[in-house]
mmCIF entry with sequence, helices, sheets and N, C-alpha, C, O atoms, coordinates in Angstrom:
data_MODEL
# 
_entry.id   MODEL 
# 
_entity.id                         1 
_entity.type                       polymer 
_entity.pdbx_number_of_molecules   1 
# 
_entity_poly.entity_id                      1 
_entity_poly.type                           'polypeptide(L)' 
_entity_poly.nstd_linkage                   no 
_entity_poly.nstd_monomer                   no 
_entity_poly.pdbx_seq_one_letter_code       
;(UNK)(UNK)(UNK)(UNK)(UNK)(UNK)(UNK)(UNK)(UNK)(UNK)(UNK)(UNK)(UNK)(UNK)(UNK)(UNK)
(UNK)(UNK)(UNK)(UNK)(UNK)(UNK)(UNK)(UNK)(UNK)(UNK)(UNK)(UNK)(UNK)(UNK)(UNK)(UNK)
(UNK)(UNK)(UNK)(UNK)(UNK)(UNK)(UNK)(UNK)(UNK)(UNK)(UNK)(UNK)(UNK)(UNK)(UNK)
;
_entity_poly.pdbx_seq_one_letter_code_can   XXXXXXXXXXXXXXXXXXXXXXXXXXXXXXXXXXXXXXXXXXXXXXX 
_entity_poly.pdbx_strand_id                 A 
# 
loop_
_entity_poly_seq.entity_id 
_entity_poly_seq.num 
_entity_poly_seq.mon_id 
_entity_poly_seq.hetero 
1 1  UNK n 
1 2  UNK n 
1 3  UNK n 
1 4  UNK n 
1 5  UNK n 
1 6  UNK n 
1 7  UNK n 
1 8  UNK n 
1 9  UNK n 
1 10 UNK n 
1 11 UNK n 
1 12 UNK n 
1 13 UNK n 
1 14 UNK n 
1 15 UNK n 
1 16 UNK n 
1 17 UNK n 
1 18 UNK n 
1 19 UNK n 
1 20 UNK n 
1 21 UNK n 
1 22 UNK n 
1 23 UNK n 
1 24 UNK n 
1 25 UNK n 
1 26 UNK n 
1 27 UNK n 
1 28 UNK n 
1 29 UNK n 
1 30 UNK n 
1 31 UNK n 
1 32 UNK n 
1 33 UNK n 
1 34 UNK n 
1 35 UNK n 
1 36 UNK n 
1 37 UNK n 
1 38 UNK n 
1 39 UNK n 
1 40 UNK n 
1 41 UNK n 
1 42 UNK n 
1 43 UNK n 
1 44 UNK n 
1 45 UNK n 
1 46 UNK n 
1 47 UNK n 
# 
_struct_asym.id          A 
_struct_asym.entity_id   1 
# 
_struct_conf.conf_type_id            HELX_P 
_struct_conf.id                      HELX_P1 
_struct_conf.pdbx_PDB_helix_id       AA1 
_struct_conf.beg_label_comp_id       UNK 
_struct_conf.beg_label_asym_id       A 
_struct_conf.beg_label_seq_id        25 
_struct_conf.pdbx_beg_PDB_ins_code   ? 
_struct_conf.end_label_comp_id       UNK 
_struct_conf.end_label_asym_id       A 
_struct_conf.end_label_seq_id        32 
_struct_conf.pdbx_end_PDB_ins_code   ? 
_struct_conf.beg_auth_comp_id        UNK 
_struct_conf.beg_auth_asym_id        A 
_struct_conf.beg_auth_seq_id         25 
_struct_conf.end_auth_comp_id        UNK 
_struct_conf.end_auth_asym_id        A 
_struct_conf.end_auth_seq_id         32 
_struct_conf.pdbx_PDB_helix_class    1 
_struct_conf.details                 ? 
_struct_conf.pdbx_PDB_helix_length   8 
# 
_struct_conf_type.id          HELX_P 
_struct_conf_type.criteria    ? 
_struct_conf_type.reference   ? 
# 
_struct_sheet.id               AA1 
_struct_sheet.type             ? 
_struct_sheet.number_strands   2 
_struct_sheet.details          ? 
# 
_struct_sheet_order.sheet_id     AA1 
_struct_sheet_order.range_id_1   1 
_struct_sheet_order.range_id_2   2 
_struct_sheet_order.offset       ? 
_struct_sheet_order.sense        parallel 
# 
loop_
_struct_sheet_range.sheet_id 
_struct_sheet_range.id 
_struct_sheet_range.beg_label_comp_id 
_struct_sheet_range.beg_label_asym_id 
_struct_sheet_range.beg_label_seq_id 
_struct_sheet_range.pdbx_beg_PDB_ins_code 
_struct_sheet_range.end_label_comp_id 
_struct_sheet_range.end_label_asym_id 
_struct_sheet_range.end_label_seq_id 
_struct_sheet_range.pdbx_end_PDB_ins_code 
_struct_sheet_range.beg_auth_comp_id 
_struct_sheet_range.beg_auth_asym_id 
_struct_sheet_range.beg_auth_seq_id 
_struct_sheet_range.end_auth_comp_id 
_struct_sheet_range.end_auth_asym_id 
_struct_sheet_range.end_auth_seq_id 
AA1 1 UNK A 19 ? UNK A 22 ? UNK A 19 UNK A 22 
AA1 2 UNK A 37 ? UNK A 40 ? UNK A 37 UNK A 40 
# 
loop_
_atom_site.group_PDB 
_atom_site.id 
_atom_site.type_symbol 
_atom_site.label_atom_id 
_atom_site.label_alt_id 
_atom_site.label_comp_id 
_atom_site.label_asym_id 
_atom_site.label_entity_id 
_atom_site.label_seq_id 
_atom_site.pdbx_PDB_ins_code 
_atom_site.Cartn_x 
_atom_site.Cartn_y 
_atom_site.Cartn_z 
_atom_site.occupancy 
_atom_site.B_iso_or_equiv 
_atom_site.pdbx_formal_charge 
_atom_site.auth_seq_id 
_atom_site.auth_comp_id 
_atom_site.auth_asym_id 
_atom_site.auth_atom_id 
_atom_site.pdbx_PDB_model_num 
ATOM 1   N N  . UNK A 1 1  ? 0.846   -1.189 0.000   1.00 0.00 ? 1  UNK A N  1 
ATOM 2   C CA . UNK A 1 1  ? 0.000   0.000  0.000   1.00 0.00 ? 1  UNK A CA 1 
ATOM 3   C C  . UNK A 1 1  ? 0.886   1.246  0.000   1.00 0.00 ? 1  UNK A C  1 
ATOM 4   O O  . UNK A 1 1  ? 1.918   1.241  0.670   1.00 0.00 ? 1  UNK A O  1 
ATOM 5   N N  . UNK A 1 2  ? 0.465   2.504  -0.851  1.00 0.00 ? 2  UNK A N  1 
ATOM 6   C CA . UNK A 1 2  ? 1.678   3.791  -0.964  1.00 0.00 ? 2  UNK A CA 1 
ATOM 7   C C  . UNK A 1 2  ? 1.311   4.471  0.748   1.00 0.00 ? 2  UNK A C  1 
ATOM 8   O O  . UNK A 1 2  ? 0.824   4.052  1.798   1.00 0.00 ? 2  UNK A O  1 
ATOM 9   N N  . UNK A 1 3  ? 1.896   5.753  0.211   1.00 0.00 ? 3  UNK A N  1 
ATOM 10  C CA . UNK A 1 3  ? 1.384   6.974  1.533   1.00 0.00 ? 3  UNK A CA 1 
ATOM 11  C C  . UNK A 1 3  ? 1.272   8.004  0.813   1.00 0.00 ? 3  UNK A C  1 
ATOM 12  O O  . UNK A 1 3  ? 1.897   9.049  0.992   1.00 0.00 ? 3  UNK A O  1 
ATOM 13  N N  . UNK A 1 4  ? 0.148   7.708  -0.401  1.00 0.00 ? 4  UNK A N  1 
ATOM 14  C CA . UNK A 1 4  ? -0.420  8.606  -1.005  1.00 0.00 ? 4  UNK A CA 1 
ATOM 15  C C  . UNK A 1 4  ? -1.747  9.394  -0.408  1.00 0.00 ? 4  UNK A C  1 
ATOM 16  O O  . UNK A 1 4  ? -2.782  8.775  -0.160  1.00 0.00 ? 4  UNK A O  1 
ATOM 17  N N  . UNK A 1 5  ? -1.633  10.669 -0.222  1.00 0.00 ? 5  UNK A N  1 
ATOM 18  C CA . UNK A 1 5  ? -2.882  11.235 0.579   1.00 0.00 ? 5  UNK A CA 1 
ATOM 19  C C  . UNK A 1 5  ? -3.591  12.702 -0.275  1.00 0.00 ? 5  UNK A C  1 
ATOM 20  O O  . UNK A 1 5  ? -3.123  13.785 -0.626  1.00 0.00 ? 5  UNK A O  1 
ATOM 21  N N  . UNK A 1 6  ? -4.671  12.182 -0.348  1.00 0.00 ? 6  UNK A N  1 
ATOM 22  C CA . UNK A 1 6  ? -5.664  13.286 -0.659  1.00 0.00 ? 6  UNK A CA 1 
ATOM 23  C C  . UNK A 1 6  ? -5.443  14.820 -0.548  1.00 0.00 ? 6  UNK A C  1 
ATOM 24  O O  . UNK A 1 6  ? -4.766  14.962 0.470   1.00 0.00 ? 6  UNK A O  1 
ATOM 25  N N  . UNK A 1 7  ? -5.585  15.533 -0.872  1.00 0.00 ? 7  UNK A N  1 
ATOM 26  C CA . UNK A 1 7  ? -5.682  17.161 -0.379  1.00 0.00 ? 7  UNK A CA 1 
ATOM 27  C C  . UNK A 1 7  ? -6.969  17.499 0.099   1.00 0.00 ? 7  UNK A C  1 
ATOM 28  O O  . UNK A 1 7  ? -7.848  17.321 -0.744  1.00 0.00 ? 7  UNK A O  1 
ATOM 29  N N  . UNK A 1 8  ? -7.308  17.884 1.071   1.00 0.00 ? 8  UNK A N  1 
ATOM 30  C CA . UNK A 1 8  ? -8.651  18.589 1.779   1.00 0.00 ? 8  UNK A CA 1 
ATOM 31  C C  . UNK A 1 8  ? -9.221  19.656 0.838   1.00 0.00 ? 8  UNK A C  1 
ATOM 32  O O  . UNK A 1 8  ? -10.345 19.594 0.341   1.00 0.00 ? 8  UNK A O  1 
ATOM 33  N N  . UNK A 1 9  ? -8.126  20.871 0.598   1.00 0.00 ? 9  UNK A N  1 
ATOM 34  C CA . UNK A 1 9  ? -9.185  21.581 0.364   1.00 0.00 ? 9  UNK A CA 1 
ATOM 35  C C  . UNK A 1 9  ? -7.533  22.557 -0.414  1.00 0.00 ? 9  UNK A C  1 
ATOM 36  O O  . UNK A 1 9  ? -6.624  23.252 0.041   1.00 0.00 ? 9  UNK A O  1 
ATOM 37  N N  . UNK A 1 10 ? -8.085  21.871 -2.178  1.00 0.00 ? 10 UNK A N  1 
ATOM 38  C CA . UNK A 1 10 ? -7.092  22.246 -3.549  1.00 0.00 ? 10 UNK A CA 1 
ATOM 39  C C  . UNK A 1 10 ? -6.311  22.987 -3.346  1.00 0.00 ? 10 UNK A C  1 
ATOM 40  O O  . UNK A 1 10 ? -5.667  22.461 -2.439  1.00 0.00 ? 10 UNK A O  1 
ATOM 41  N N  . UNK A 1 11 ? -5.814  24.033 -3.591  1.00 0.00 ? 11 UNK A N  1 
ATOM 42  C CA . UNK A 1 11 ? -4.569  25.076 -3.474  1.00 0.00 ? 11 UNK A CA 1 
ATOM 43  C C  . UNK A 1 11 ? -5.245  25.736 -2.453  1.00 0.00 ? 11 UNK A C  1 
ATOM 44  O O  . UNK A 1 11 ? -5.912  26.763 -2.582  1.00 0.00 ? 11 UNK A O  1 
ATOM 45  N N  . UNK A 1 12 ? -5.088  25.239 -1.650  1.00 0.00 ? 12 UNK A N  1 
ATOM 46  C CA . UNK A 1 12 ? -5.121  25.975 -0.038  1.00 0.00 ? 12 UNK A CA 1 
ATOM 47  C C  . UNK A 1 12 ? -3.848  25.322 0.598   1.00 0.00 ? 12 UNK A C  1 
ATOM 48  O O  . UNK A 1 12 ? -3.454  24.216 0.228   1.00 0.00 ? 12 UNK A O  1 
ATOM 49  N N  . UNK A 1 13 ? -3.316  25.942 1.422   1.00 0.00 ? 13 UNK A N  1 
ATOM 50  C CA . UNK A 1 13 ? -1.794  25.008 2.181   1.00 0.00 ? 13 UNK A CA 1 
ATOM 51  C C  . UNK A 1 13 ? -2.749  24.793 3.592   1.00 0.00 ? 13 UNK A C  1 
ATOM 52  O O  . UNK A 1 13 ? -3.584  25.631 3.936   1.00 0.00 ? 13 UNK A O  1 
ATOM 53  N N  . UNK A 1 14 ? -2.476  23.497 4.365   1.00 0.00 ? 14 UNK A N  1 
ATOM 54  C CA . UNK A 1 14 ? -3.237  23.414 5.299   1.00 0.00 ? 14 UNK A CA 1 
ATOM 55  C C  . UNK A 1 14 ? -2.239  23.998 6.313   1.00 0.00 ? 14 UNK A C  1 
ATOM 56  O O  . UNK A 1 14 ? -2.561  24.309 7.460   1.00 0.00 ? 14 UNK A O  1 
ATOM 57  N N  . UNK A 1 15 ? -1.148  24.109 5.860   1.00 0.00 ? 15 UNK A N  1 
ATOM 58  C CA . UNK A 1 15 ? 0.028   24.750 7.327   1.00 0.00 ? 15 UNK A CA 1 
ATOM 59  C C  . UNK A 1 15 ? 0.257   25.777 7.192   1.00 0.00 ? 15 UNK A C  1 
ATOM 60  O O  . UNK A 1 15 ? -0.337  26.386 6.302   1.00 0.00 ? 15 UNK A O  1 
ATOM 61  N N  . UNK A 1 16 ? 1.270   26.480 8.051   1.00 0.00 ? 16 UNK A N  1 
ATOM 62  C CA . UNK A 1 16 ? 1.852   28.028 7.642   1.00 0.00 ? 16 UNK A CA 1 
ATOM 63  C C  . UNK A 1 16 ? 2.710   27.779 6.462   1.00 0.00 ? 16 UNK A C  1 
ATOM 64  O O  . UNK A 1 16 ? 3.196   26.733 6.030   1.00 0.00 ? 16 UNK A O  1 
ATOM 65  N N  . UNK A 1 17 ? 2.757   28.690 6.156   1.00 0.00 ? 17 UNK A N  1 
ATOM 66  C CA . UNK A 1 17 ? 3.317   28.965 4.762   1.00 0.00 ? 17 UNK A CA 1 
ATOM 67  C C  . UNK A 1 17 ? 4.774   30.038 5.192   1.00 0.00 ? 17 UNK A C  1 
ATOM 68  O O  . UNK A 1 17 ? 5.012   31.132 5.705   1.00 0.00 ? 17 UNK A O  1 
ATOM 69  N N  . UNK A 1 18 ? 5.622   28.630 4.466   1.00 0.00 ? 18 UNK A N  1 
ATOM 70  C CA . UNK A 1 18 ? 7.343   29.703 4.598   1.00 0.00 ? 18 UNK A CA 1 
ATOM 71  C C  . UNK A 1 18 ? 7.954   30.109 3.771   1.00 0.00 ? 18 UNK A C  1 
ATOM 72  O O  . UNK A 1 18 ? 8.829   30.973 3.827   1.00 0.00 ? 18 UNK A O  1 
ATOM 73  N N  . UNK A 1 19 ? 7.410   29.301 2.531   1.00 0.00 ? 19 UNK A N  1 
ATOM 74  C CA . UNK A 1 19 ? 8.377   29.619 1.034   1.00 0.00 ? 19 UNK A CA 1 
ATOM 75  C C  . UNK A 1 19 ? 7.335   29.887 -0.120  1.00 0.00 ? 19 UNK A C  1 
ATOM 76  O O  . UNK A 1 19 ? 6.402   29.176 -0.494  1.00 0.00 ? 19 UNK A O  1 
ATOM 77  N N  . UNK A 1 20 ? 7.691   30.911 -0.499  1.00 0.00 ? 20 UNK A N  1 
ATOM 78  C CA . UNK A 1 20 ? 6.537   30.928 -1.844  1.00 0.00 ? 20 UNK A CA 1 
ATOM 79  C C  . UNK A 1 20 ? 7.858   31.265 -3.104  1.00 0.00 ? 20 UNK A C  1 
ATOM 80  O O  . UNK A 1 20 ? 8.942   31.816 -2.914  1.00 0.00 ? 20 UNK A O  1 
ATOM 81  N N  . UNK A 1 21 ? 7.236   30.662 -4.495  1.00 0.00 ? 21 UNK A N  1 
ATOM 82  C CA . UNK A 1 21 ? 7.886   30.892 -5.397  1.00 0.00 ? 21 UNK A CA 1 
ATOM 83  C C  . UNK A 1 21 ? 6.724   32.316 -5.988  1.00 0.00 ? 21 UNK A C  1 
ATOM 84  O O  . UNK A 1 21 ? 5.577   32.359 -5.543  1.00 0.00 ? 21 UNK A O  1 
ATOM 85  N N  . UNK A 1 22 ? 7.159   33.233 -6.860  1.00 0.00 ? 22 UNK A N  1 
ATOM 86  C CA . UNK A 1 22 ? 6.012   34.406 -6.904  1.00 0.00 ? 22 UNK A CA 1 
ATOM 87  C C  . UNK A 1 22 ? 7.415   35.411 -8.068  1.00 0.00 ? 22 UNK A C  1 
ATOM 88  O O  . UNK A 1 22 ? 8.633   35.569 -7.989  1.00 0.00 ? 22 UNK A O  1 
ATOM 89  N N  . UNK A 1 23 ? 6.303   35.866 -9.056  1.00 0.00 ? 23 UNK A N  1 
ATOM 90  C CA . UNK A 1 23 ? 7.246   36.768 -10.295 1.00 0.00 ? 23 UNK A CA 1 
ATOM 91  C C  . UNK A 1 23 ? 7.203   37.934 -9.996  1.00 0.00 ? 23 UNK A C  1 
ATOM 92  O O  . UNK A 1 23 ? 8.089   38.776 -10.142 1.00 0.00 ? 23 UNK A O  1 
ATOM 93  N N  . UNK A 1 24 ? 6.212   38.049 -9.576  1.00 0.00 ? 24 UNK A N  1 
ATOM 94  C CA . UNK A 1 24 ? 5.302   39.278 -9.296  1.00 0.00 ? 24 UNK A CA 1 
ATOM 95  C C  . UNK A 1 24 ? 5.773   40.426 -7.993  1.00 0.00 ? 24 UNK A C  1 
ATOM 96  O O  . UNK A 1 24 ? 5.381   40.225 -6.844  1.00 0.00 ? 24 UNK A O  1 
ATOM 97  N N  . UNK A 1 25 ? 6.542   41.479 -8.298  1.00 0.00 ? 25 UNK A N  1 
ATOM 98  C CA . UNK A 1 25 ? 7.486   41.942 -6.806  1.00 0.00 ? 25 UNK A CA 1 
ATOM 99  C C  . UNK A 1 25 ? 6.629   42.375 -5.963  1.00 0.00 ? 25 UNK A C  1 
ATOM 100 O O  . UNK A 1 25 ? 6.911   42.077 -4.802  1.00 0.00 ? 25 UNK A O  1 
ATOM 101 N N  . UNK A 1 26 ? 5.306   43.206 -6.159  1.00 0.00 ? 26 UNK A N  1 
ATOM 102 C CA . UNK A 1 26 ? 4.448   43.867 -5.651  1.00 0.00 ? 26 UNK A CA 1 
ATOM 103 C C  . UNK A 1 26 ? 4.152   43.103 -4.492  1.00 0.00 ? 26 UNK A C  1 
ATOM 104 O O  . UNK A 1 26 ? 4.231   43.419 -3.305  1.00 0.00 ? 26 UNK A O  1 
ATOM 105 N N  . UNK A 1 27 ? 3.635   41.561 -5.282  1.00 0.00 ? 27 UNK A N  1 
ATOM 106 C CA . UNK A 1 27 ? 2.894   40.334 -4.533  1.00 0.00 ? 27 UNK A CA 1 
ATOM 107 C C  . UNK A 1 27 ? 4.228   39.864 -3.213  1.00 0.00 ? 27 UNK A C  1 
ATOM 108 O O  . UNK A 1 27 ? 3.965   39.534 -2.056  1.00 0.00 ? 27 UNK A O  1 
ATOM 109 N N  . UNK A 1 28 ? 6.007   39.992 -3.987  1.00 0.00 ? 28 UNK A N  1 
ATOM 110 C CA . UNK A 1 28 ? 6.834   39.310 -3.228  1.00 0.00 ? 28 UNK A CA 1 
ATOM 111 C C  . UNK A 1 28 ? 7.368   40.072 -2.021  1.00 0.00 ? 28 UNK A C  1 
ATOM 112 O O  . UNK A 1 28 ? 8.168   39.580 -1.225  1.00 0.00 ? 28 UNK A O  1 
ATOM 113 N N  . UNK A 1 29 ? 6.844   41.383 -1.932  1.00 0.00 ? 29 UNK A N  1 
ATOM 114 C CA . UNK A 1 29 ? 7.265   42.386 -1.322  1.00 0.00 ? 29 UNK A CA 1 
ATOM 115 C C  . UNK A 1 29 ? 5.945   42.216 0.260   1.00 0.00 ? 29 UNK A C  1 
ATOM 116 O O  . UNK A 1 29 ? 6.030   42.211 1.488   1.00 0.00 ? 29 UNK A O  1 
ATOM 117 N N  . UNK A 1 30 ? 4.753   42.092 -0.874  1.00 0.00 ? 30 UNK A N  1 
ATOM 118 C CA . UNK A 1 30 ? 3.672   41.642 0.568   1.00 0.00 ? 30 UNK A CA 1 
ATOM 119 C C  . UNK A 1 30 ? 3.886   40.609 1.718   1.00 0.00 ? 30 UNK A C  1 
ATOM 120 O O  . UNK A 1 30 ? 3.806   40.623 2.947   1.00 0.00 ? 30 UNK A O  1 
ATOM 121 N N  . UNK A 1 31 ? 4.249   39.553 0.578   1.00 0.00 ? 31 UNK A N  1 
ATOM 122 C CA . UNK A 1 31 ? 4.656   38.041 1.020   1.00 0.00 ? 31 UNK A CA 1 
ATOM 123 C C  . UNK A 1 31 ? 5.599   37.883 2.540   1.00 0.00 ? 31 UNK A C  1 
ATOM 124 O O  . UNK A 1 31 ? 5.412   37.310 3.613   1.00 0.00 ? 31 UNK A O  1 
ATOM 125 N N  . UNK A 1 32 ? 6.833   38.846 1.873   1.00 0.00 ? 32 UNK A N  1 
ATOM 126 C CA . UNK A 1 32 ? 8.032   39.331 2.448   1.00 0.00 ? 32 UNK A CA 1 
ATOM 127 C C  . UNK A 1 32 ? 7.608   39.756 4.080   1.00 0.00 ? 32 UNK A C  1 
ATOM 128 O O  . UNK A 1 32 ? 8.009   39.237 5.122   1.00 0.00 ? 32 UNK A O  1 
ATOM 129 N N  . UNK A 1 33 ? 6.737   40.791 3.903   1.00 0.00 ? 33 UNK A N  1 
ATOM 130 C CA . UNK A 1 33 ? 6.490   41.983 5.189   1.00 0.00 ? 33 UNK A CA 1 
ATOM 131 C C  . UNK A 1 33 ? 5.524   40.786 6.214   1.00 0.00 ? 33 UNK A C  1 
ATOM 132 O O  . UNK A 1 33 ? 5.007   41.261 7.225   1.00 0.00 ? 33 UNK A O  1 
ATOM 133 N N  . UNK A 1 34 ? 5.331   39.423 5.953   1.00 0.00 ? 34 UNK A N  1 
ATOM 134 C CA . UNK A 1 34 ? 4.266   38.597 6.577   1.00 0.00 ? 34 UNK A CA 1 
ATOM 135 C C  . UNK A 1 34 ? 5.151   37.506 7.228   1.00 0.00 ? 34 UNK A C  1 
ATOM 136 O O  . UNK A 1 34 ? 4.820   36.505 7.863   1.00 0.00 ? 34 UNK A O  1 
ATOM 137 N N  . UNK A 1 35 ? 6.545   38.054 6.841   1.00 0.00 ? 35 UNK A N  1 
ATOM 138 C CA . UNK A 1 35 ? 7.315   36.709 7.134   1.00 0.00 ? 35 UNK A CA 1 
ATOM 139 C C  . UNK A 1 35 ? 7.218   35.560 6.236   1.00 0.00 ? 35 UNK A C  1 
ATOM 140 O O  . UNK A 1 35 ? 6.949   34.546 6.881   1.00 0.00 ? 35 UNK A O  1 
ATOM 141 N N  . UNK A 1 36 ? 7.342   35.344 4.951   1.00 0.00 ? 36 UNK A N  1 
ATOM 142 C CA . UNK A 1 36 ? 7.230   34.723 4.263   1.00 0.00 ? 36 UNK A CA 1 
ATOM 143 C C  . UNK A 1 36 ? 8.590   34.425 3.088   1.00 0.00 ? 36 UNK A C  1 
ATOM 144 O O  . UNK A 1 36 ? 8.518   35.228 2.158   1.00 0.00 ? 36 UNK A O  1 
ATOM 145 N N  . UNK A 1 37 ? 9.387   33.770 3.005   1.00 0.00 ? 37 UNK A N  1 
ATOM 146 C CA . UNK A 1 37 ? 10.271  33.870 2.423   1.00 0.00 ? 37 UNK A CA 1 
ATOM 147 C C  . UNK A 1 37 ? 10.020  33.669 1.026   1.00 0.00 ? 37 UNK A C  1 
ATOM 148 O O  . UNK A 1 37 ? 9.352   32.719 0.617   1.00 0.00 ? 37 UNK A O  1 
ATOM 149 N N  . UNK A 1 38 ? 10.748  34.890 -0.024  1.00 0.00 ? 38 UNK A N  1 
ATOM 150 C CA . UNK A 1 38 ? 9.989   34.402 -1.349  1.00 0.00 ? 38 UNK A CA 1 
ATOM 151 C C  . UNK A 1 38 ? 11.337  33.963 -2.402  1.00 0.00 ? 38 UNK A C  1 
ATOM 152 O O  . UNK A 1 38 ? 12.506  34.200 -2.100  1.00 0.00 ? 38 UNK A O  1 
ATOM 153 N N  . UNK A 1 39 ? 11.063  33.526 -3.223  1.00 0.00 ? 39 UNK A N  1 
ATOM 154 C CA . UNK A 1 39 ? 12.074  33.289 -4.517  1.00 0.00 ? 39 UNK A CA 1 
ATOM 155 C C  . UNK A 1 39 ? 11.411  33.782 -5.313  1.00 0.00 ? 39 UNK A C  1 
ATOM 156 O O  . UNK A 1 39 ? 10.193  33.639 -5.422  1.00 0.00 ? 39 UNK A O  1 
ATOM 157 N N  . UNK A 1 40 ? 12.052  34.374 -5.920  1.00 0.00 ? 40 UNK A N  1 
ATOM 158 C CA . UNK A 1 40 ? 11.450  35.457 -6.780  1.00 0.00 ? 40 UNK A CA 1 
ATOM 159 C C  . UNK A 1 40 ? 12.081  35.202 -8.364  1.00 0.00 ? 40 UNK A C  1 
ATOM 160 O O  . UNK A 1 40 ? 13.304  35.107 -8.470  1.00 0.00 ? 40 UNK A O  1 
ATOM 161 N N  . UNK A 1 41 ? 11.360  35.111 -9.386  1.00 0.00 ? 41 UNK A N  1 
ATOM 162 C CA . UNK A 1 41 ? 11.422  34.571 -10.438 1.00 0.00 ? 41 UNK A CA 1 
ATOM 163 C C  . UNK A 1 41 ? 11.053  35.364 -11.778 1.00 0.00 ? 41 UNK A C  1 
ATOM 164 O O  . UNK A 1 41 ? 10.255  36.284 -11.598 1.00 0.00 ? 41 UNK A O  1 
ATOM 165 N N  . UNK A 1 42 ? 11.499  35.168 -13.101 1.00 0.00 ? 42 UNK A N  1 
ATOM 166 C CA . UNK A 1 42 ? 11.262  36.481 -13.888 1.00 0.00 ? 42 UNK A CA 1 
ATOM 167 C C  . UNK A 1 42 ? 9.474   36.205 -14.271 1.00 0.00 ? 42 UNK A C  1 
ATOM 168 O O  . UNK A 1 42 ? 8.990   35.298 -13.594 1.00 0.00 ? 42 UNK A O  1 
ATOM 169 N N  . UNK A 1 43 ? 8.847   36.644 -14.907 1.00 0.00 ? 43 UNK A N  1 
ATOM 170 C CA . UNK A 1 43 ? 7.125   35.793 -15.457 1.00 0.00 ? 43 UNK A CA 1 
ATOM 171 C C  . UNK A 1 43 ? 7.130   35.421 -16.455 1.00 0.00 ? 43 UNK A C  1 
ATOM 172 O O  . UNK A 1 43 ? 7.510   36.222 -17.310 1.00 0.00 ? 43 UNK A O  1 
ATOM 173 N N  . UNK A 1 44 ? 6.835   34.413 -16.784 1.00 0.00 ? 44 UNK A N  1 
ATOM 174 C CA . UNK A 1 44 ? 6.801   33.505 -17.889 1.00 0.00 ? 44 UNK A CA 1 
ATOM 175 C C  . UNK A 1 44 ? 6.222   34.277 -19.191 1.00 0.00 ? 44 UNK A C  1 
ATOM 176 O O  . UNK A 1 44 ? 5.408   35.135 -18.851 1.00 0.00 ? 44 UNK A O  1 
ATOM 177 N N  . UNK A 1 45 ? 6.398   34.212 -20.400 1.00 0.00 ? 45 UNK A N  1 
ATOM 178 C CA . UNK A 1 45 ? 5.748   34.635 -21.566 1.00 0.00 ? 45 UNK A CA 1 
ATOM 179 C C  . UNK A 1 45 ? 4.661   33.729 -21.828 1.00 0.00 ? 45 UNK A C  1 
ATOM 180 O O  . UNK A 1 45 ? 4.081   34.375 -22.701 1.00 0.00 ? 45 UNK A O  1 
ATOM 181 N N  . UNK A 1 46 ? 4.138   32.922 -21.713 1.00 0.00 ? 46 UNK A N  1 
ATOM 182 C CA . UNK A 1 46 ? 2.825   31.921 -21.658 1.00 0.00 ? 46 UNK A CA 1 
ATOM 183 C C  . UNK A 1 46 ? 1.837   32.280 -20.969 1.00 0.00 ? 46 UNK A C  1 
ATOM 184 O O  . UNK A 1 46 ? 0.774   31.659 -20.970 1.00 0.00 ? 46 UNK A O  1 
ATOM 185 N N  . UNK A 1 47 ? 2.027   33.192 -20.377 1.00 0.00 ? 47 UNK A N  1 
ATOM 186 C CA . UNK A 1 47 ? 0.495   33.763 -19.550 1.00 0.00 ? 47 UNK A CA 1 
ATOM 187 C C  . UNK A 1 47 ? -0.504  34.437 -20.770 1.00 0.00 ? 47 UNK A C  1 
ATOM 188 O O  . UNK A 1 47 ? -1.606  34.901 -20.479 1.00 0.00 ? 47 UNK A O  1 
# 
């Protein structure tokens, strides 16, 4: 048998949140001021 497990509830994180990946500085700058550590990335041309 795996230790494959369900998600409760889709792109929600059920824990605190420490790392976000995010392109967006506005968004990484918020992230930042919450205690949130970000990696910050250029934005894709596919949007």
């Amino acid at each position: 048998m795996s230790d494959e497990r369900f998600i409760k509830k889709p792109n929600l994180p059920e824990n605190d949140v420490t790392l976000c990946v995010c392109s967006d500085s506005d968004t990484a700058r918020l992230l930042a001021s919450c205690g949130i550590t970000v990696l910050q990335t250029k934005p894709t041309p596919y949007t």
